[in-house]
N, CA, C and O of each residue as an XYZ file, in Angstrom:
488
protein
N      96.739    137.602    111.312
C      95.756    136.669    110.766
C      94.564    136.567    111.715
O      94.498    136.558    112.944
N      93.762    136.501    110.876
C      92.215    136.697    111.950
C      91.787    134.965    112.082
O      92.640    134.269    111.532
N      90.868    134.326    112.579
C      90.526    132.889    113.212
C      89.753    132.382    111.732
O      89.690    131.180    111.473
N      89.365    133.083    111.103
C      88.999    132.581    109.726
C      90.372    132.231    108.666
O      90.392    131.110    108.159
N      91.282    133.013    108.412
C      92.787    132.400    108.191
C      92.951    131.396    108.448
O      92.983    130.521    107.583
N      93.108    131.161    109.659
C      93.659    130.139    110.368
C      93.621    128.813    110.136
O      94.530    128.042    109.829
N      91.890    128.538    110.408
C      91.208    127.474    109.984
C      91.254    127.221    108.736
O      91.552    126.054    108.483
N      90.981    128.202    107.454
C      91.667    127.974    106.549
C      92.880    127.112    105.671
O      92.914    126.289    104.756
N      93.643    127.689    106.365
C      95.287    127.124    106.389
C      95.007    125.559    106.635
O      95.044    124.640    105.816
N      94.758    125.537    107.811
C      95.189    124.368    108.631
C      94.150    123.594    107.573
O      94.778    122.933    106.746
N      92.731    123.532    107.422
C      92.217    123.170    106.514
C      92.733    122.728    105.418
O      92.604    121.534    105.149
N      93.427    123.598    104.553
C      94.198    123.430    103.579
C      95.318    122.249    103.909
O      95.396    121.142    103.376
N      96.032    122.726    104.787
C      97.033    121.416    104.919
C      96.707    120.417    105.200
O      97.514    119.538    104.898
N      95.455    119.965    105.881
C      95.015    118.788    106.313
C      95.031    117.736    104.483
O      95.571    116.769    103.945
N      94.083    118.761    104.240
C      94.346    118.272    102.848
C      95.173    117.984    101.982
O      95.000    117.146    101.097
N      95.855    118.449    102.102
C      97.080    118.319    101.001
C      98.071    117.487    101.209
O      98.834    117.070    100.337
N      98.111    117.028    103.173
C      99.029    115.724    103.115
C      98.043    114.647    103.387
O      98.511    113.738    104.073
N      96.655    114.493    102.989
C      95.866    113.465    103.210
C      96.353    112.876    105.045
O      97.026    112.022    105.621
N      95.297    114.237    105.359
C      94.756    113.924    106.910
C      93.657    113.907    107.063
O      92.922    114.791    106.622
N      93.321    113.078    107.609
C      91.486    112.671    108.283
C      90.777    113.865    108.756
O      90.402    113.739    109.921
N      90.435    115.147    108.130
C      89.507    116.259    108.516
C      88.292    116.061    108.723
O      87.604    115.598    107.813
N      87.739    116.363    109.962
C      86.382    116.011    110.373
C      86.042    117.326    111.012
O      86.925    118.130    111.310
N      84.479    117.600    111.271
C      84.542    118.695    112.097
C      84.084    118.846    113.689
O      83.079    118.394    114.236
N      84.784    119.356    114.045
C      84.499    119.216    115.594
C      82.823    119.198    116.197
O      81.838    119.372    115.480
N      82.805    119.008    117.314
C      81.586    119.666    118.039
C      81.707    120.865    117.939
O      81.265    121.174    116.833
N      82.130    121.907    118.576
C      82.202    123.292    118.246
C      82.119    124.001    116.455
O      81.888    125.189    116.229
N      82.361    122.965    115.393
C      82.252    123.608    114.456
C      83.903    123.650    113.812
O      84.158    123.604    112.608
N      84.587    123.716    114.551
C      85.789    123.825    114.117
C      86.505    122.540    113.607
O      86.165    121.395    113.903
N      87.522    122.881    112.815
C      88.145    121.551    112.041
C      88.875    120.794    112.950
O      89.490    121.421    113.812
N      88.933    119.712    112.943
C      90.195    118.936    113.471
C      90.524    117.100    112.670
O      89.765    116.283    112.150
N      91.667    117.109    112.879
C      92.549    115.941    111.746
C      92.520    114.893    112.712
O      93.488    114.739    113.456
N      91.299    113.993    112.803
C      91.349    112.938    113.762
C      91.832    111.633    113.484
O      92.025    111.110    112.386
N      92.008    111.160    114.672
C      92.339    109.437    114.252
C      91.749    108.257    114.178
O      90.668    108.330    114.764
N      91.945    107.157    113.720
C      91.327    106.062    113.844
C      91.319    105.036    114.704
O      92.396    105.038    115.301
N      90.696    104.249    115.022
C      91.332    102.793    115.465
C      91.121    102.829    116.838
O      90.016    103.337    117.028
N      91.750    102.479    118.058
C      91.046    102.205    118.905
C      91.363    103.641    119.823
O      90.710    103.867    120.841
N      91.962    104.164    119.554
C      92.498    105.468    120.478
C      92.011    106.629    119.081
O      92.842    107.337    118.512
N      90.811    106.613    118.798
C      90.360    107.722    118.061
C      89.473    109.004    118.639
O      88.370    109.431    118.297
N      90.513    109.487    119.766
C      89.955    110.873    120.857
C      91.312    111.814    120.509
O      91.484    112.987    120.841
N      92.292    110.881    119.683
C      93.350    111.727    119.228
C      93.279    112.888    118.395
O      92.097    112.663    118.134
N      93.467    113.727    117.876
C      93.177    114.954    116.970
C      94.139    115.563    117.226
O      94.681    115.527    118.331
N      94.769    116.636    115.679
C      95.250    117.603    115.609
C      94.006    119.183    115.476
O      92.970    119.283    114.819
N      94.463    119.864    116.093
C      92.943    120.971    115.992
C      94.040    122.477    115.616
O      95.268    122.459    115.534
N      93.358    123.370    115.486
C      93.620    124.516    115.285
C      94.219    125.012    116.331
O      93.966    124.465    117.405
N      95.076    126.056    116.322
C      95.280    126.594    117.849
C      95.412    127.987    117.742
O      95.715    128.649    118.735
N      95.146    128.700    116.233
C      95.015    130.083    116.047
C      96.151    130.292    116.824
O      96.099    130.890    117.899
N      97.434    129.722    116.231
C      98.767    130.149    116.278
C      99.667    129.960    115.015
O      99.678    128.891    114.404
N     100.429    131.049    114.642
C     101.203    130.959    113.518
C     102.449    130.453    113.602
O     103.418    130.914    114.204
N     102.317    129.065    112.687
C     103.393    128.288    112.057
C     103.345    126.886    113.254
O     104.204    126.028    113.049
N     102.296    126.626    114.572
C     102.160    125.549    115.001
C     100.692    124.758    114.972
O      99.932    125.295    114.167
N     100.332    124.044    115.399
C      99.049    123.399    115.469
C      98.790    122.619    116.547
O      99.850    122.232    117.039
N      97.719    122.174    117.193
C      98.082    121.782    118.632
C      97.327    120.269    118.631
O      96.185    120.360    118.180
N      97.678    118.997    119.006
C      97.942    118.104    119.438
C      97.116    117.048    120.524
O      97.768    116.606    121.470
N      96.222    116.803    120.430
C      95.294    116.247    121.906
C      95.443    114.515    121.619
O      95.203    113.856    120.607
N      96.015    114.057    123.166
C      95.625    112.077    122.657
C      95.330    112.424    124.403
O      95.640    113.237    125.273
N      94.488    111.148    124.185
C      94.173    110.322    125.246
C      94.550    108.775    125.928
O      94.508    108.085    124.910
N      94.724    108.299    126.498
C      94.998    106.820    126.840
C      94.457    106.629    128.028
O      94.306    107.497    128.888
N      94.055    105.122    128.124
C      93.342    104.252    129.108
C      94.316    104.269    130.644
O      93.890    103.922    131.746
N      95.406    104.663    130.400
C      96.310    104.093    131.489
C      97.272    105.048    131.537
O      97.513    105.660    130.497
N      98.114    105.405    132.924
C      99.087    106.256    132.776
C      99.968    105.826    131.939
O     100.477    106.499    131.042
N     100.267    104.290    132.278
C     101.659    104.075    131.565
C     101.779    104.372    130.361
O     102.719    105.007    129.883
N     100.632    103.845    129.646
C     100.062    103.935    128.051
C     100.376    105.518    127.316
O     100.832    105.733    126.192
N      99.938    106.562    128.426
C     100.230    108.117    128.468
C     101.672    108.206    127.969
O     102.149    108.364    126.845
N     102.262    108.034    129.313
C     103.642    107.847    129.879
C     104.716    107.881    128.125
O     105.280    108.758    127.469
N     104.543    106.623    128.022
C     104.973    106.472    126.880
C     105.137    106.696    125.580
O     106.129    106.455    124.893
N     103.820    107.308    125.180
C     103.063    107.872    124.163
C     103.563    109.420    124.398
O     103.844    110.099    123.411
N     103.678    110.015    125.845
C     104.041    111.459    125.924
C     105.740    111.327    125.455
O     106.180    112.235    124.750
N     106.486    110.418    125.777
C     108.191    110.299    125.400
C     108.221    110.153    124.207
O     109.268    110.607    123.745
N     107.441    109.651    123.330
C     107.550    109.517    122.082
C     107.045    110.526    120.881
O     107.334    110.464    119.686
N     105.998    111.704    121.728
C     105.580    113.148    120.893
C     106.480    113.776    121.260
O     106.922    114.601    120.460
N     107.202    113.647    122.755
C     108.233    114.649    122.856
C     109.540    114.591    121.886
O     109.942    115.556    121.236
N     110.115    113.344    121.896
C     111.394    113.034    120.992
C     110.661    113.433    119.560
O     111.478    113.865    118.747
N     109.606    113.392    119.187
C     108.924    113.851    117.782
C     109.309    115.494    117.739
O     109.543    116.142    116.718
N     109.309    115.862    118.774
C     109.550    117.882    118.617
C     108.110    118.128    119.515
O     108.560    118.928    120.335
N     107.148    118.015    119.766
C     106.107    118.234    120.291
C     106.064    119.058    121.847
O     106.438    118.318    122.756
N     105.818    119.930    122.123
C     106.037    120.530    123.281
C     104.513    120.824    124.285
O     103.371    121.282    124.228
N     105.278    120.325    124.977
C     103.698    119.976    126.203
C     103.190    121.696    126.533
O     103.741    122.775    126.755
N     101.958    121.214    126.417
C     100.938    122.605    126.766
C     100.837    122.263    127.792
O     101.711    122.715    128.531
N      99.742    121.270    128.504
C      99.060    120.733    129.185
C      98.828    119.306    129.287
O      98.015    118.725    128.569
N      99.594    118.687    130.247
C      99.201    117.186    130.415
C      98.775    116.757    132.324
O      98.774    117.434    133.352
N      98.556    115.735    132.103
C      97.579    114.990    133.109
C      98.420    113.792    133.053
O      99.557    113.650    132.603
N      97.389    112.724    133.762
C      97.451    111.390    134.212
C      97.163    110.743    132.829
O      97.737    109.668    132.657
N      96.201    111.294    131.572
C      95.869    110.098    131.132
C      95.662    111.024    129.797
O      95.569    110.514    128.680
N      95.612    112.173    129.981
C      95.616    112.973    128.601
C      96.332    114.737    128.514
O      96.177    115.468    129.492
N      96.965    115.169    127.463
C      97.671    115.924    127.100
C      97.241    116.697    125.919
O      96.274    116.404    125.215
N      98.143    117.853    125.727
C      97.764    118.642    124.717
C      99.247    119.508    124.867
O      99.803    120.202    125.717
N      99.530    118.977    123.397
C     101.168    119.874    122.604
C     100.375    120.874    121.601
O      99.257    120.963    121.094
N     101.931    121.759    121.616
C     101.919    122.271    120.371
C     102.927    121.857    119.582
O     103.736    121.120    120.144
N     103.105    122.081    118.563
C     103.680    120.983    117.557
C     103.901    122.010    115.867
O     102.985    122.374    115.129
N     104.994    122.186    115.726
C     105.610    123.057    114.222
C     104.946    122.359    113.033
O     104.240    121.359    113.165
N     105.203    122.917    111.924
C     104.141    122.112    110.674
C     105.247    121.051    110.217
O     104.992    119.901    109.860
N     106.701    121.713    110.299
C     107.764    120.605    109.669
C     107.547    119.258    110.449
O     108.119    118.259    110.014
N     106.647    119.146    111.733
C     106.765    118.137    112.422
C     105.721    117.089    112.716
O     105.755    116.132    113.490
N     104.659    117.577    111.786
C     103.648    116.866    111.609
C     103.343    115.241    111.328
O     102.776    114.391    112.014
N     104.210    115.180    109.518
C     104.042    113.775    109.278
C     104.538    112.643    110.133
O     103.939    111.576    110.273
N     105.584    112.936    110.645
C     105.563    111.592    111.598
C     105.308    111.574    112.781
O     105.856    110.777    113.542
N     104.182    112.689    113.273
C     103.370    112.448    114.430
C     101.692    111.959    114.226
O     100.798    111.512    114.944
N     101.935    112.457    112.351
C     100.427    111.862    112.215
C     100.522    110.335    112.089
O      99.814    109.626    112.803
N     101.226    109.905    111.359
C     101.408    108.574    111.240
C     101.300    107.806    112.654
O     100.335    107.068    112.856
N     102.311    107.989    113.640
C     102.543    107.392    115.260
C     100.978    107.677    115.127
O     100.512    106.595    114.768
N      99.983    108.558    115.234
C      98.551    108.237    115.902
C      97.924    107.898    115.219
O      96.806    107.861    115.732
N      97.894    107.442    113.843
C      97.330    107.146    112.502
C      95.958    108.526    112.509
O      94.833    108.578    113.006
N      96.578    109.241    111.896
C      95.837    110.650    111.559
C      96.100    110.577    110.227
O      95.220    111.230    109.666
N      96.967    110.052    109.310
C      97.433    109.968    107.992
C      96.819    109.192    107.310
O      96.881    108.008    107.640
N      96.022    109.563    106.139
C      95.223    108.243    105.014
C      96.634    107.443    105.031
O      97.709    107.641    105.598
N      96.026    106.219    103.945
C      96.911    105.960    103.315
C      97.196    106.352    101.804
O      96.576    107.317    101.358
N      97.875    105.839    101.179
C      98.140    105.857    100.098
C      97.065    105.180     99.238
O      96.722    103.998     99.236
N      96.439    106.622     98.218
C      95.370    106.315     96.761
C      95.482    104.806     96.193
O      96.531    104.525     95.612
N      94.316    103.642     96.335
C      94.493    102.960     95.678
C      94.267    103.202     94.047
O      95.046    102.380     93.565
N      93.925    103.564     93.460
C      94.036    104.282     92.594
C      94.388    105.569     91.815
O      93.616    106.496     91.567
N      96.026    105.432     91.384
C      96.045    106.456     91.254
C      95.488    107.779     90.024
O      95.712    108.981     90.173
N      94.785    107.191     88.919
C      94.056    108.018     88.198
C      92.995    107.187     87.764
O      93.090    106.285     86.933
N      92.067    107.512     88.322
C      90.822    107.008     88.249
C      89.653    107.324     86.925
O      88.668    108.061     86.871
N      90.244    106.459     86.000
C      89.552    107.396     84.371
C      87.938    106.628     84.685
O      87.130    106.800     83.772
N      87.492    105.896     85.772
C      86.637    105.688     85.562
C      85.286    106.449     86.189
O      84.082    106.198     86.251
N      86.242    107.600     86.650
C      85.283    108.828     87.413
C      85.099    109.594     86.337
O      84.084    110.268     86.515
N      85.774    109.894     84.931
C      85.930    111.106     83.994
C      84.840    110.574     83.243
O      83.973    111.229     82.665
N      84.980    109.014     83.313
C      83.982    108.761     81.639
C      82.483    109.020     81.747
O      82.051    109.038     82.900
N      81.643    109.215     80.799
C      80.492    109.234     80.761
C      79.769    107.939     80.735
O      80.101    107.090     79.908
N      78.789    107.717     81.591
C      78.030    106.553     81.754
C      77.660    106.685     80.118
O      77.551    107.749     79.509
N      77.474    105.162     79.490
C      76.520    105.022     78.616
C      75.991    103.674     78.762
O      76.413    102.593     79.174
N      74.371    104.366     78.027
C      73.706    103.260     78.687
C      72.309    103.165     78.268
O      71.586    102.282     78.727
């Protein structure tokens, strides 16, 4: 698979389990988070069948904790620090790591919206 695949894919899946796709500085996709720790993102890693993982926190401990809890998720450390990290992470293991960083919409308040189909009249 060439780096256009890739992004693709991951693209695709972002979508399809309603993840927050935004596009990077570089141009490239990534499934970010909200709320007050929104430096979190899932990004591409132009690797087949994983995706890779970046959070940040104010404090080691904050880290600390947050790293025990991607690890027991399946998440496997690339690269970590004092205060920020980067996993790679399988696709089966996604939804409940997006959720823990809120990377996950929620749920459609509407679920069929006939008021997008109809024709204005007027």
């Amino acid at each position: 698979m060439n780096e256009q695949e890739h992004t693709d894919n991951f693209k695709t899946f972002c979508r399809n389990n309603r993840l927050r796709l935004k596009e990077a500085g570089d141009g490239l996709p990534v499934a970010k988070a909200i709320g007050k720790f929104s430096e979190d993102h899932f990004f591409c890693n132009f690797k087949s069948g994983t995706i890779g993982v970046y959070v940040t926190r104010e404090t080691p401990r904050q880290f600390t904790y947050l790293n025990r809890a991607l690890v027991k998720l399946g998440c496997v450390p690339t690269q970590t620090g004092d205060f920020e990290g980067s996993y790679d992470l399988d696709w089966m293991n996604i939804p409940p790591v997006a959720s823990l960083l809120k990377i996950k919409k929620g749920a459609a308040k509407v679920k069929n919206p006939s008021w997008l189909r109809e024709p204005n009249e007027g």
